[in-house]
GUNU-158585 format. One record per residue: residue in one letter; x, y, z of N, C-alpha, C, O in turn. Coordinates in steps of 0.2 Angstrom, whole numbers, padded with zeros to 4 digits, always signed. Example, Ala and Ser with C-alpha at 12.3 -4.5 7.8 and 13.67 -1.06 7.14 Angstrom:
<sites>
SITE type  n_xx  n_yy  n_zz ca_xx ca_yy ca_zz  c_xx  c_yy  c_zz  o_xx  o_yy  o_zz
SITE    a +0066 -0028 +0039 +0062 -0022 +0039 +0066 -0016 +0039 +0071 -0017 +0042
SITE    s +0064 -0011 +0035 +0068 -0005 +0036 +0064 +0000 +0039 +0067 +0006 +0040
</sites>
This chain:
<sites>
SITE type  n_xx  n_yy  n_zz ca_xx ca_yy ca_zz  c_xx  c_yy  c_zz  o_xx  o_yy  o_zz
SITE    x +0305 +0623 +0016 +0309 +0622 +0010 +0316 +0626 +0012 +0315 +0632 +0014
SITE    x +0321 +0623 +0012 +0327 +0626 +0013 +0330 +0631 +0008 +0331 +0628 +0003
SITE    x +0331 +0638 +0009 +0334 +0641 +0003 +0341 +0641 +0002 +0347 +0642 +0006
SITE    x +0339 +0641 -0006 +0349 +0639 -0007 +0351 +0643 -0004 +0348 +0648 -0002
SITE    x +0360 +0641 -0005 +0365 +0647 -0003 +0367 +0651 -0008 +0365 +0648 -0013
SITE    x +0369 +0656 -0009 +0374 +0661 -0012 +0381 +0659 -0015 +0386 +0662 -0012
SITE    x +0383 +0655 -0018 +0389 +0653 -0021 +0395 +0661 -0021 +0393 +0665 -0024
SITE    x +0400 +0661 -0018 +0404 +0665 -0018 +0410 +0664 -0017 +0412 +0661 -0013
SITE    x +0413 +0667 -0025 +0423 +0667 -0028 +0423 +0674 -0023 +0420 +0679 -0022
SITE    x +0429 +0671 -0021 +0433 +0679 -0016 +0439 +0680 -0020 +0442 +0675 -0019
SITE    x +0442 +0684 -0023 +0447 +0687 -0029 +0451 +0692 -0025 +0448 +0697 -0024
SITE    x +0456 +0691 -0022 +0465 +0695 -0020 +0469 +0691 -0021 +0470 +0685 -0021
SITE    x +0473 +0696 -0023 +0481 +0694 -0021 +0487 +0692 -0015 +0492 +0690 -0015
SITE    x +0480 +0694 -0010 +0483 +0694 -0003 +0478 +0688 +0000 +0472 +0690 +0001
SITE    x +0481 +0681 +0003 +0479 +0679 +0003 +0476 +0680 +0012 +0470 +0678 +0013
SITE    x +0480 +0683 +0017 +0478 +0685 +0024 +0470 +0690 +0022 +0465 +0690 +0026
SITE    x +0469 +0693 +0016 +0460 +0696 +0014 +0458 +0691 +0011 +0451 +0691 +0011
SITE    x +0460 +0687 +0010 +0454 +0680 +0004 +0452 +0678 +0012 +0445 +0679 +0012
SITE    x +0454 +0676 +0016 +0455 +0671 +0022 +0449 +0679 +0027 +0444 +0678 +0031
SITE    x +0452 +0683 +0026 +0445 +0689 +0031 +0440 +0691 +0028 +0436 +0695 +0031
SITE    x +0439 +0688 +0021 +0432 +0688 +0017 +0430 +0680 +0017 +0424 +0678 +0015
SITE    x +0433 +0677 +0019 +0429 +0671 +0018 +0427 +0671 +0027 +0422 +0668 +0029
SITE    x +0431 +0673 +0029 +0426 +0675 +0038 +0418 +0677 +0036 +0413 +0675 +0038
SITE    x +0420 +0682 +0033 +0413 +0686 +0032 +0408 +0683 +0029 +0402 +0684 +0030
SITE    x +0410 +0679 +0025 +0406 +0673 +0020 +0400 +0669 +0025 +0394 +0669 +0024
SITE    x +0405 +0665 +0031 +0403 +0659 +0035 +0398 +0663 +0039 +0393 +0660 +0040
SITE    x +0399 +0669 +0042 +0393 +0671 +0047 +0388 +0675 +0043 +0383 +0677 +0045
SITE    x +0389 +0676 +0038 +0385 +0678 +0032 +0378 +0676 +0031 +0379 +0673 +0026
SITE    x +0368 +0675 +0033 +0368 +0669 +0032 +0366 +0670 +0026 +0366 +0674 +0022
SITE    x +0365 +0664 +0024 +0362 +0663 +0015 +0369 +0662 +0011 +0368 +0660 +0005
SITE    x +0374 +0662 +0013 +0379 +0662 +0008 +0386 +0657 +0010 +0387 +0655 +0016
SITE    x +0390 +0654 +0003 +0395 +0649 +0005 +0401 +0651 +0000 +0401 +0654 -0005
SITE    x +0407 +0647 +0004 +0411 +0651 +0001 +0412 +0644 -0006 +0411 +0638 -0005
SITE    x +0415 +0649 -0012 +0413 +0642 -0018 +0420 +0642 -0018 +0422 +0636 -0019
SITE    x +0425 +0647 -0018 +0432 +0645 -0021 +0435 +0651 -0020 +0432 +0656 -0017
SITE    x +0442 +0652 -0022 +0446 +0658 -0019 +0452 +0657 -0028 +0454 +0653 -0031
SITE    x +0453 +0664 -0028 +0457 +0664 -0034 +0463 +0671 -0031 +0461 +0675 -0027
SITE    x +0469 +0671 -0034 +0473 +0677 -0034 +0474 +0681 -0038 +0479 +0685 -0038
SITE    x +0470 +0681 -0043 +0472 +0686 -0050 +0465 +0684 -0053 +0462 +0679 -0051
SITE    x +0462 +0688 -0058 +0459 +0690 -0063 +0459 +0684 -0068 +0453 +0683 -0071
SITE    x +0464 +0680 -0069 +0466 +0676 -0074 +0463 +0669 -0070 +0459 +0666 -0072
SITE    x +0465 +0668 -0063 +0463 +0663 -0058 +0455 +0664 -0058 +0452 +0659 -0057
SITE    x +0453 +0670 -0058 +0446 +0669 -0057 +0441 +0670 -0063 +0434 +0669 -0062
SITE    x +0442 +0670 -0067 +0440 +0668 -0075 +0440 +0660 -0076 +0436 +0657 -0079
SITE    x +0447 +0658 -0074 +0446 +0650 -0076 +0442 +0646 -0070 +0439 +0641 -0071
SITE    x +0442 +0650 -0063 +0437 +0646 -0062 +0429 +0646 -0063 +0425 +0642 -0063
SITE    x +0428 +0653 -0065 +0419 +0654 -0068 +0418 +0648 -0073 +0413 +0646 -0074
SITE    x +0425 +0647 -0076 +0424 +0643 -0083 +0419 +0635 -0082 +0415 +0633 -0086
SITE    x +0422 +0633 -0075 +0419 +0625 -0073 +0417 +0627 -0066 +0418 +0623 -0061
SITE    x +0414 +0633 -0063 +0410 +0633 -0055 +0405 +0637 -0059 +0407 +0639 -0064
SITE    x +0398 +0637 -0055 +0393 +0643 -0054 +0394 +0645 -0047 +0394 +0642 -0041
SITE    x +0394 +0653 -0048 +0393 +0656 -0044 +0388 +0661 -0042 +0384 +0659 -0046
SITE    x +0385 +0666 -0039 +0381 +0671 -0038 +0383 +0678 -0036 +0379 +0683 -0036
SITE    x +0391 +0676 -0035 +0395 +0684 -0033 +0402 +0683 -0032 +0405 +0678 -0031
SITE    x +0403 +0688 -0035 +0411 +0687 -0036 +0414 +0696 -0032 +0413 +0701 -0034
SITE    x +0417 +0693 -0025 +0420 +0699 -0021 +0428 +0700 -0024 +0431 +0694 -0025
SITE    x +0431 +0705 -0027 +0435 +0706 -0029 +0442 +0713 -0029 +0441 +0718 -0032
SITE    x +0446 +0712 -0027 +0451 +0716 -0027 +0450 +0720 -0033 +0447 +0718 -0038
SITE    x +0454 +0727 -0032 +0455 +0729 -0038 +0461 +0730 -0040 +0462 +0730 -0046
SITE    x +0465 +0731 -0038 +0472 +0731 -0036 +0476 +0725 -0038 +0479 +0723 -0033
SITE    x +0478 +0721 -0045 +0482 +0713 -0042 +0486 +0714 -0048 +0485 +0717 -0053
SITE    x +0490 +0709 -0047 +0499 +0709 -0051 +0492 +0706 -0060 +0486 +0706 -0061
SITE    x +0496 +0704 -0062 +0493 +0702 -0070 +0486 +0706 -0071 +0486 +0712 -0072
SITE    x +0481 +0701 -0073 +0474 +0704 -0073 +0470 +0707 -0067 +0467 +0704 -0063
SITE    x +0471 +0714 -0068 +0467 +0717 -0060 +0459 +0718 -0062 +0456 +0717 -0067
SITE    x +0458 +0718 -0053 +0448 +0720 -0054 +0445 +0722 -0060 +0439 +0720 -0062
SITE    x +0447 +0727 -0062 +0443 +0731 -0068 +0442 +0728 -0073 +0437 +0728 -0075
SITE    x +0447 +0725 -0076 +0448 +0719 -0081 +0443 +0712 -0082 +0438 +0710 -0085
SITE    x +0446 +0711 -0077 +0441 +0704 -0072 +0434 +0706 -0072 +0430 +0702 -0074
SITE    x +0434 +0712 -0070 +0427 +0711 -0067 +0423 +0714 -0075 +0417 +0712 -0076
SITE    x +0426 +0717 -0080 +0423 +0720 -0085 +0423 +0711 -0090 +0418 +0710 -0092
SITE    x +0426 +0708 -0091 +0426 +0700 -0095 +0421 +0697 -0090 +0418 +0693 -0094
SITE    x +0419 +0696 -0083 +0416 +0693 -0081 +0407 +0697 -0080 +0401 +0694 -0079
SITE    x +0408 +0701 -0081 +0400 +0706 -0084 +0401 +0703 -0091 +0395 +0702 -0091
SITE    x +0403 +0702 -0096 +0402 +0701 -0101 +0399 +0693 -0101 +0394 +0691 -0103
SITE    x +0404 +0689 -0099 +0403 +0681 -0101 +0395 +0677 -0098 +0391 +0673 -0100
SITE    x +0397 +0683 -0090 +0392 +0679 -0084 +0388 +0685 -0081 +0389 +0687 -0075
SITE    x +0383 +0690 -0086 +0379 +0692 -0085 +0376 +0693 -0079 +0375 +0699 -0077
SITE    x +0374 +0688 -0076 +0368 +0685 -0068 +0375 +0686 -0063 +0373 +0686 -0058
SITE    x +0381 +0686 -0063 +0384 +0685 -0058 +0385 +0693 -0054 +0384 +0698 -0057
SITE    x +0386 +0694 -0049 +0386 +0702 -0047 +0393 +0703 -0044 +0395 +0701 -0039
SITE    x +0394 +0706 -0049 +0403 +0709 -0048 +0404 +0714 -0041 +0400 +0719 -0042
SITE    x +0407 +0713 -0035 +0407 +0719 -0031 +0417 +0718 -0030 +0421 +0714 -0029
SITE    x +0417 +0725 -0032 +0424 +0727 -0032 +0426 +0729 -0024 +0424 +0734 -0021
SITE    x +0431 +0724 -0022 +0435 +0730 -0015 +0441 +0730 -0016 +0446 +0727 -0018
SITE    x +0440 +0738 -0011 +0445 +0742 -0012 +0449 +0747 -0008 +0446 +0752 -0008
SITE    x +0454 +0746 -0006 +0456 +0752 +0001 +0456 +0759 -0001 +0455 +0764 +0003
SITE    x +0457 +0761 -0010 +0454 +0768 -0010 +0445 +0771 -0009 +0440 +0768 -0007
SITE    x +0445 +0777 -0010 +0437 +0780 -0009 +0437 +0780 -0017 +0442 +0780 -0021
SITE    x +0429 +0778 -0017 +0428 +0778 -0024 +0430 +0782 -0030 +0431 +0780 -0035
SITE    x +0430 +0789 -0027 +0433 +0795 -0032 +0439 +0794 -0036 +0441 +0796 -0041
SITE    x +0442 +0790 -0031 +0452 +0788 -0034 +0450 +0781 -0037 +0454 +0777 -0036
SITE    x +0446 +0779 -0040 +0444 +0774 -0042 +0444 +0776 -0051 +0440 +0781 -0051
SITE    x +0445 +0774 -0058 +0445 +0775 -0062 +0439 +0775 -0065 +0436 +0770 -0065
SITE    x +0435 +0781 -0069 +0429 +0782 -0072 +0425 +0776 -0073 +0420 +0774 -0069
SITE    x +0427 +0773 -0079 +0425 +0767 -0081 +0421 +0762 -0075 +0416 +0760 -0076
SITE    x +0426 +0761 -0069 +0424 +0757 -0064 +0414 +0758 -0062 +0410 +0754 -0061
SITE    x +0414 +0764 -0062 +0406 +0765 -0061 +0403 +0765 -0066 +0397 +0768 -0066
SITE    x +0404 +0762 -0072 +0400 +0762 -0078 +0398 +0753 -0080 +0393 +0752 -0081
SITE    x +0403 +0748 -0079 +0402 +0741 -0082 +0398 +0738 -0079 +0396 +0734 -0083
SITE    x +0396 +0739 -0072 +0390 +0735 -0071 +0392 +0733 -0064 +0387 +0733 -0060
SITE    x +0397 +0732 -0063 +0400 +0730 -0056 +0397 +0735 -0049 +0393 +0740 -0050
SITE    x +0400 +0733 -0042 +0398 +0739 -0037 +0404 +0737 -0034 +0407 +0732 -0033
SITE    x +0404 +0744 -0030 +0411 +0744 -0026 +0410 +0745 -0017 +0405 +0748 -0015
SITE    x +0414 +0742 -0015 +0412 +0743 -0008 +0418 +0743 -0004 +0421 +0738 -0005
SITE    x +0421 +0747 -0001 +0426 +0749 +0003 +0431 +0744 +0009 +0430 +0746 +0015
SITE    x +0435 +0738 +0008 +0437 +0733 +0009 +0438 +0734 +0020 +0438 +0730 +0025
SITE    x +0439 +0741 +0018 +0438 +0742 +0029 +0432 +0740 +0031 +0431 +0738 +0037
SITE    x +0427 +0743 +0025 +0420 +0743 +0030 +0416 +0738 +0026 +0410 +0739 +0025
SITE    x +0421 +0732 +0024 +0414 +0727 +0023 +0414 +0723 +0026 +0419 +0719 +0027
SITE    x +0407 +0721 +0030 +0407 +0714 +0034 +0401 +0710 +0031 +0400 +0709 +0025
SITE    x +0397 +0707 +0036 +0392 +0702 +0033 +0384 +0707 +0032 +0379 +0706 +0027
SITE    x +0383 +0712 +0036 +0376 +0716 +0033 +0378 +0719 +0025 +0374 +0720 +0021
SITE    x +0385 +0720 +0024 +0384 +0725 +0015 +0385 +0718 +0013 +0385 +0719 +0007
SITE    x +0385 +0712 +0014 +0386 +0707 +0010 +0380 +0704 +0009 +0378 +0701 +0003
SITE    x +0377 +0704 +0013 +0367 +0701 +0014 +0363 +0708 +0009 +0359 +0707 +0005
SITE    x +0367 +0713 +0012 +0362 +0720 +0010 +0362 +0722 +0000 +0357 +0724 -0004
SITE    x +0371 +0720 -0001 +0370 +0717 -0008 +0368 +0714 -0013 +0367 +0715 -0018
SITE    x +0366 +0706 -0008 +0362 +0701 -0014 +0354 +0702 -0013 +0350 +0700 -0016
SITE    x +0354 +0707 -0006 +0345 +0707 -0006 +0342 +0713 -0010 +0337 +0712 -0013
SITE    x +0346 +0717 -0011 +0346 +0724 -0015 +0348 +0720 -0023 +0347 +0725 -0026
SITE    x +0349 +0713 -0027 +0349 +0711 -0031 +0355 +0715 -0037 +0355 +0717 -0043
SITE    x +0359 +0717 -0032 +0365 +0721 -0034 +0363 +0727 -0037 +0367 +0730 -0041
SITE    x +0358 +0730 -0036 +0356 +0735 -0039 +0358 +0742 -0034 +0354 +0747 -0034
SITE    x +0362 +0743 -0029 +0366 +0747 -0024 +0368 +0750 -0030 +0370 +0748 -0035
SITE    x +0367 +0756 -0029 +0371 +0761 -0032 +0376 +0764 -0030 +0374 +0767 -0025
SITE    x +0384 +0767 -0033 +0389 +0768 -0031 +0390 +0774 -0027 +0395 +0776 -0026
</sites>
């Protein structure tokens, strides 16, 4: 029996990082890239008409940033697993961030093992 994939939205503003997470995506295994958004506002309307299982996410972006996003999309879509990235260390990151539910992972050192290692860990990594 063939095991489904991992449906995965990649969220920046920078579209040269959507295109170096959706690298990560493709040798990734188990996972597929489902769609690409540049703002918080782009990645809400698409949860609206896709299912997805992870939502990688800038924190950083012009209109609706990560924090926002990622705290409306915990509320709406429960099962989805918000991983926030981010060129700061987590400390420079705003309190709140480690409390809504999301996880964060530092956009230099992420490649395809924290990306396997997050959905096998069932999002439950700790910050």
């Amino acid at each position: 029996m063939e095991q489904e994939l991992v449906r995965v939205l990649v969220v920046d503003d920078l579209p040269s990082f959507r295109r170096a997470v959706a690298g990560v995506i493709a040798v990734a295994d188990g996972f597929e890239l489902a769609g690409e958004a540049a703002s918080g506002e782009e990645a809400l309307g698409f949860l609206a008409h896709h299912t997805v299982g992870m939502v990688l996410m800038d924190v950083n972006m012009p209109g609706m940033g990560g924090l926002e996003a990622a705290r409306q999309i915990r509320c709406w879509y429960p099962d989805v697993l918000v991983v926030l990235l981010s060129v700061n260390n987590t400390e420079d990151l705003p309190r709140d961030a480690m409390v809504m539910g999301a996880q964060y992972r530092h956009k230099d050192r992420f490649g395809p093992d924290e990306l396997e290692a997050l959905w096998s860990d069932g999002g439950h990594v700790q910050l």
